[in-house]
C-alpha positions in Angstrom: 14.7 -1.4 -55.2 17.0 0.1 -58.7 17.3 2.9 -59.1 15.5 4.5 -62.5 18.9 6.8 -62.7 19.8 4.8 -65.8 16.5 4.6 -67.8 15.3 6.7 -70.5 11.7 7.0 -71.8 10.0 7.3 -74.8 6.8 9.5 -75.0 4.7 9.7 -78.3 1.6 12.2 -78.9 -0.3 14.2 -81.0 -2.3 17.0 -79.3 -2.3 15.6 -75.9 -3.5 18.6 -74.3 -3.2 18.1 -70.3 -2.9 14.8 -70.9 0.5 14.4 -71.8 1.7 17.6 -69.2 0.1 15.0 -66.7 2.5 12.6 -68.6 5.8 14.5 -69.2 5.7 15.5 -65.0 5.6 12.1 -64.0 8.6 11.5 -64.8 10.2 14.6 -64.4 13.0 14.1 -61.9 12.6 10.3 -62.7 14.0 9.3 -65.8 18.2 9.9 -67.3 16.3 11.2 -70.5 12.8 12.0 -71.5 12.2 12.0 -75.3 9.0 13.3 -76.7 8.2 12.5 -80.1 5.5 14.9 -81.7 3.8 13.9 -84.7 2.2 17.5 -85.7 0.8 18.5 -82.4 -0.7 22.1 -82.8 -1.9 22.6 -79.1 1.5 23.7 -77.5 2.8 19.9 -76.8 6.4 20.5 -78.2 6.6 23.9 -76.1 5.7 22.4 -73.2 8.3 19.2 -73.6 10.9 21.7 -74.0 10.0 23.5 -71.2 10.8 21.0 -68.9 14.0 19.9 -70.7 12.6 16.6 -72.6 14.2 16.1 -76.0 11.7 16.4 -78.5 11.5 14.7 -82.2 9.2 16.4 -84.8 8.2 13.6 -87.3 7.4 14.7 -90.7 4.0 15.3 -91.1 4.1 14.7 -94.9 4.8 10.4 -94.4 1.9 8.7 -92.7 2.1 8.5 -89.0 1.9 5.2 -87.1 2.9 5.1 -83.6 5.6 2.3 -84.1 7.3 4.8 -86.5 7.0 7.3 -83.3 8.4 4.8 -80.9 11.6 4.0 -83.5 12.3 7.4 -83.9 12.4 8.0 -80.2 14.6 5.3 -79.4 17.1 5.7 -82.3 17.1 9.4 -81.1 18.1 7.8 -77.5 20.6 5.4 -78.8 22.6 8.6 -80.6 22.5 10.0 -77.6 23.5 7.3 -75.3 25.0 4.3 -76.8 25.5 2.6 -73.0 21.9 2.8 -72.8 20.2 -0.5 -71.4 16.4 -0.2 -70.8 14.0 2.6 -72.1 10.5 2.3 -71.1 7.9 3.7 -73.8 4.5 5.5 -72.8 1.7 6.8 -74.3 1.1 10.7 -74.3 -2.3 10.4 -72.5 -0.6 8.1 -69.7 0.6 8.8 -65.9 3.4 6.8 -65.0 2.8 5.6 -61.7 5.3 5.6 -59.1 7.7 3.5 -58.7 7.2 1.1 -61.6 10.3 2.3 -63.6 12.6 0.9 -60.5 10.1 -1.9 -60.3 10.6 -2.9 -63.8 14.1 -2.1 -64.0 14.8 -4.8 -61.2 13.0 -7.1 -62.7 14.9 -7.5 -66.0 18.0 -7.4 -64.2 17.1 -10.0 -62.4 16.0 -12.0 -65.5 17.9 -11.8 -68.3 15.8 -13.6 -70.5 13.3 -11.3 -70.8 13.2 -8.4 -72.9 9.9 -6.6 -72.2 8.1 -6.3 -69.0 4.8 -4.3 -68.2 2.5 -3.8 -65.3 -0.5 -2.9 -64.3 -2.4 -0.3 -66.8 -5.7 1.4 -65.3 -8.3 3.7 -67.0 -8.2 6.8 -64.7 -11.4 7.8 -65.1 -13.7 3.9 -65.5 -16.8 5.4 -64.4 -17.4 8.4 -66.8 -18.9 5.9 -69.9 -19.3 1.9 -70.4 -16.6 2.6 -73.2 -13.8 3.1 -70.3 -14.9 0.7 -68.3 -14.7 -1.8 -70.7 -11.0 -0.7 -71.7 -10.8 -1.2 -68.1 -11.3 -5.0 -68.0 -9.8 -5.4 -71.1 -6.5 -4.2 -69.3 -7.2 -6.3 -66.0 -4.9 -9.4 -67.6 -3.0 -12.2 -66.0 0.4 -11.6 -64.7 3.6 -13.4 -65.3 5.0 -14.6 -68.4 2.6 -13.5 -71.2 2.9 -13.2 -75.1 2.6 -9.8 -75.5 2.8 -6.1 -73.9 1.0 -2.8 -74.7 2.0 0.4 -75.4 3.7 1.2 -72.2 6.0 -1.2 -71.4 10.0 -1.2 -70.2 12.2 -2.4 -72.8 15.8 -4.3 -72.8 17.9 -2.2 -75.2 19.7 -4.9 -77.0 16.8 -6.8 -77.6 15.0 -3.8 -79.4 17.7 -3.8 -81.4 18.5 -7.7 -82.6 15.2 -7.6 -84.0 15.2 -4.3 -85.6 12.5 -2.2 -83.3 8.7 -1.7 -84.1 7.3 -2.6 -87.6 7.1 1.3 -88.4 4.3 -0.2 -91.5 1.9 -1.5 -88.9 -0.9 1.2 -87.7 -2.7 -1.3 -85.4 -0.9 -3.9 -83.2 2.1 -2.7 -83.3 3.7 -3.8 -79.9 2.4 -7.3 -79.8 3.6 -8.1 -83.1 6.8 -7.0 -82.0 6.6 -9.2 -78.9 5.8 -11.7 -81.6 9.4 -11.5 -83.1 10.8 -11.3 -79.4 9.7 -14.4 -78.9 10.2 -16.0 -82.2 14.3 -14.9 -81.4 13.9 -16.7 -78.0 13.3 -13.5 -75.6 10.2 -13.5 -72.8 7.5 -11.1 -71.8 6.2 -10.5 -68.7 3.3 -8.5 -66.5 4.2 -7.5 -63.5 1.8 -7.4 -60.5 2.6 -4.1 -60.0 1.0 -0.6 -60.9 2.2 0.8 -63.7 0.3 3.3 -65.3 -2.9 5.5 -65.3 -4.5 6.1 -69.0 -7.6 8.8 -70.3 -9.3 6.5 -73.2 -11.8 9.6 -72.9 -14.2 7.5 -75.0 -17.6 8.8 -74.3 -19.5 8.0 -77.8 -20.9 4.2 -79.4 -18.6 4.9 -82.5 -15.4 5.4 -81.1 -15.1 2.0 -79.6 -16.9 1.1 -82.9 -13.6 2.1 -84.5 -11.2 1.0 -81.9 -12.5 -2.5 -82.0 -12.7 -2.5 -86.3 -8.9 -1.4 -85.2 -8.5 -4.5 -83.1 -10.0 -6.8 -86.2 -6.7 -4.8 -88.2 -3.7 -5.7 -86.0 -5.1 -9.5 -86.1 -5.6 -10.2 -89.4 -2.1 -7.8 -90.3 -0.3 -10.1 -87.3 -1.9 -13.3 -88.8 -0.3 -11.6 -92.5 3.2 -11.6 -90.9 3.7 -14.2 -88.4 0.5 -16.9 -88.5 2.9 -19.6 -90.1 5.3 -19.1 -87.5 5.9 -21.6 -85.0 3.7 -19.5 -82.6 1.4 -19.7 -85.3 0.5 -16.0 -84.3 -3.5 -14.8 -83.9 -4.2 -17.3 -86.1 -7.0 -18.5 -83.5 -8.2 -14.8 -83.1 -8.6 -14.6 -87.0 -10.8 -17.9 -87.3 -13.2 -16.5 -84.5 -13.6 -13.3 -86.2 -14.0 -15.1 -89.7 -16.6 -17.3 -87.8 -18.2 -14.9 -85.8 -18.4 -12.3 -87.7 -18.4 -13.1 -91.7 -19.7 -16.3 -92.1 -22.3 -17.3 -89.3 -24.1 -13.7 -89.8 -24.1 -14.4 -93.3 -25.5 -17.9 -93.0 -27.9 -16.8 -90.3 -29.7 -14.2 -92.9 -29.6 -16.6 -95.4 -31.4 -18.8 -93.7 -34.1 -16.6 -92.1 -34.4 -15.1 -95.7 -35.2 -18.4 -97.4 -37.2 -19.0 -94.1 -39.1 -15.9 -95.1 -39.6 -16.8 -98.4 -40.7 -20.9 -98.5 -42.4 -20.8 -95.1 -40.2 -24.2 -94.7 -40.3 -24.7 -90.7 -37.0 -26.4 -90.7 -35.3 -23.6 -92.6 -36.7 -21.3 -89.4 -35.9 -23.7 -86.6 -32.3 -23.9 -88.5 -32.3 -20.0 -88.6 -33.6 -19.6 -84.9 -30.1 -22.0 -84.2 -27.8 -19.9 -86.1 -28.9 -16.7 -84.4 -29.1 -18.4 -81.1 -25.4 -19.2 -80.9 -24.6 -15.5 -80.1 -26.6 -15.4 -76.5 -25.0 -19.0 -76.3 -21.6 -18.0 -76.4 -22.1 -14.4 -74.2 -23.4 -16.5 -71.3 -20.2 -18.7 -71.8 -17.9 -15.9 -72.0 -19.9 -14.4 -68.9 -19.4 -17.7 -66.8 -15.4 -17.7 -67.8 -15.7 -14.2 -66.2 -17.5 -14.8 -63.1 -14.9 -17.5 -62.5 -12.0 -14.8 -62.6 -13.8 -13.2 -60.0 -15.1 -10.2 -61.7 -18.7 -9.1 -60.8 -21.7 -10.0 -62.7 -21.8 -6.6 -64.0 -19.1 -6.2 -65.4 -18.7 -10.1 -66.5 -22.1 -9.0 -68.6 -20.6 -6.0 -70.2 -17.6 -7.8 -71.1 -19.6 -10.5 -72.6 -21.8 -8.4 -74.8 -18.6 -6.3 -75.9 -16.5 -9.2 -77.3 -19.9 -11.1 -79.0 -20.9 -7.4 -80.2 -17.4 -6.6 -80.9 -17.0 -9.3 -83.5 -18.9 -7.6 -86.5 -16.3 -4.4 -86.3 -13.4 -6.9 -85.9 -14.7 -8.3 -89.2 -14.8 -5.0 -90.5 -11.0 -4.5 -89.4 -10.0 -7.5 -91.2 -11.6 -6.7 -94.6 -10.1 -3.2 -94.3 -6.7 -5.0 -93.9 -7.0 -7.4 -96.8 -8.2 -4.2 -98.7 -5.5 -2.3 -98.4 -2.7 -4.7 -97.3 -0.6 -3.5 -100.3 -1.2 0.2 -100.1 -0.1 3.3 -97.8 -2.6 3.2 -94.9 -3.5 5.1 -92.2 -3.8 5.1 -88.5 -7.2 4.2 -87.4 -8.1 6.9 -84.7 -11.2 6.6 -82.1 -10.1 9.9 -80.2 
């Protein structure tokens, strides 16, 4: 196995708490250099990084914070400070690096130099307490191998971070697929690992913070479609359609319909209504059958259903929000 002697990290939070103590000790002892990049923590986070000898970055509180502009200002931090530098892995404050994975990664894109980003196995740590972080759960459960895009922990091949100029510090949704995005447009690879990489706290306990994480989702598609859906990956153009579809215009005709249902008594206005608003149950029990053929238990192939069918409306949401504002200073959309 490599060693992780050689590999830096980049750790990015905002009032953490425990959560990113957990964080910073797991890879005490681990990593060549730790970098925490605070972004106006007032609970004791930038003491604590010190304390244990990370290198710590105070963004200015007074431009907008994203977590891609975190991310860059950590690595450009690590590049001053090491210019040999070949792989820094970037983490989440409110993850546990498992491990392990840092010499597992490492390996890996030594072994293949065609890939610039690899990323394992990301668990909730605690699934049980709500259906909120179970759901985040099997959302994370993905195929391994080569894949289009990473999340926000993930090792990272210096040289390709830098060819195609880091994270889009103007994205506050998204951020690390899109750049995967522009790895692959330049010809670079991405892959999951089947191997355990980290341990997360989503610590979503209430209806309207997965609310606004999944309006956040909508964002990062329809922002991703803004920027790369004419590329040659044609990039979440598909993802935008089935929001559009799912979530603007069949709603929309459905009410129409059962409104003029309402209001002419016409009996083939309501059988065409009663279709429209059929086509939701239609589609969960197809999205539960694709489940159950992974494997996953009925369950949770039923939560996961009703989540992506539910989740559609907030998506929507996320997209008009985007075209809204696509020209202005925006703002992180937070669920914690």
């Amino acid at each position: 196995m490599t060693s992780s002697a050689g590999i830096a990290v980049v750790v990015i939070g905002r009032n953490e708490g425990n959560r990113l103590r957990e964080c910073l000790r797991s890879l005490e002892q681990r990593a060549a250099r730790i970098v925490y990049v605070d972004s106006g923590s007032t609970d004791g986070s930038v003491e604590f990084a010190r304390s244990i000898g990370a290198d710590v970055v105070e963004l200015d509180t007074l431009t907008p914070f994203t977590m891609a502009r975190g991310r860059n200002a950590g690595f450009d931090h690590l590049c001053k400070r090491d210019p040999e530098l070949r792989f820094v892995q970037f983490v989440d404050g409110d993850c546990v690096v498992v491990p392990g994975w840092l010499e597992s990664a490492a390996a890996h894109l030594l072994a293949h130099p065609g890939v610039a980003a690899v990323c394992g196995r990301r668990r909730e740590r605690h699934p049980q307490a709500s259906i909120y972080n179970r759901l985040i759960d099997l959302e994370w459960d993905a195929p391994t191998g080569e894949v289009d895009a990473c999340g926000g922990d993930a090792l990272m091949r210096v040289d390709a971070l830098m060819r195609v100029g880091g994270y889009n510090p103007a994205m506050i949704a998204g951020e690390e697929p899109e750049l995967c995005c522009r790895l692959r447009l330049a010809g670079w690879r991405i892959a999951r690992l089947d191997a355990e990489m980290t341990l997360h706290d989503a610590a979503l306990h209430r209806l309207g913070q997965w609310w606004q994480r999944t309006l956040r989702a909508g964002h990062a598609y329809a922002e991703g479609a803004w920027l790369h859906g004419r590329s040659a990956l044609q990039y979440n153009r598909r993802e935008v359609r089935s929001i559009v579809f799912w979530g603007m215009l069949l709603p929309i005709a459905a009410l129409l319909t059962s409104g003029a249902a309402l209001a002419t008594g016409s009996r083939a206005a309501a059988l065409l209504a009663s279709a429209l608003w059929l086509a939701y149950p239609v589609a969960g029990v197809r999205i539960f059958r694709g489940q159950r053929r992974r494997g996953r238990a009925r369950a949770d192939a039923a939560l996961y259903a009703l989540a992506v069918v539910a989740g559609k409306l907030p998506n929507a949401l996320g997209v008009l929000r985007f075209l809204r504002n696509r020209h202005r200073v925006r703002n992180l959309i937070e669920y914690k």
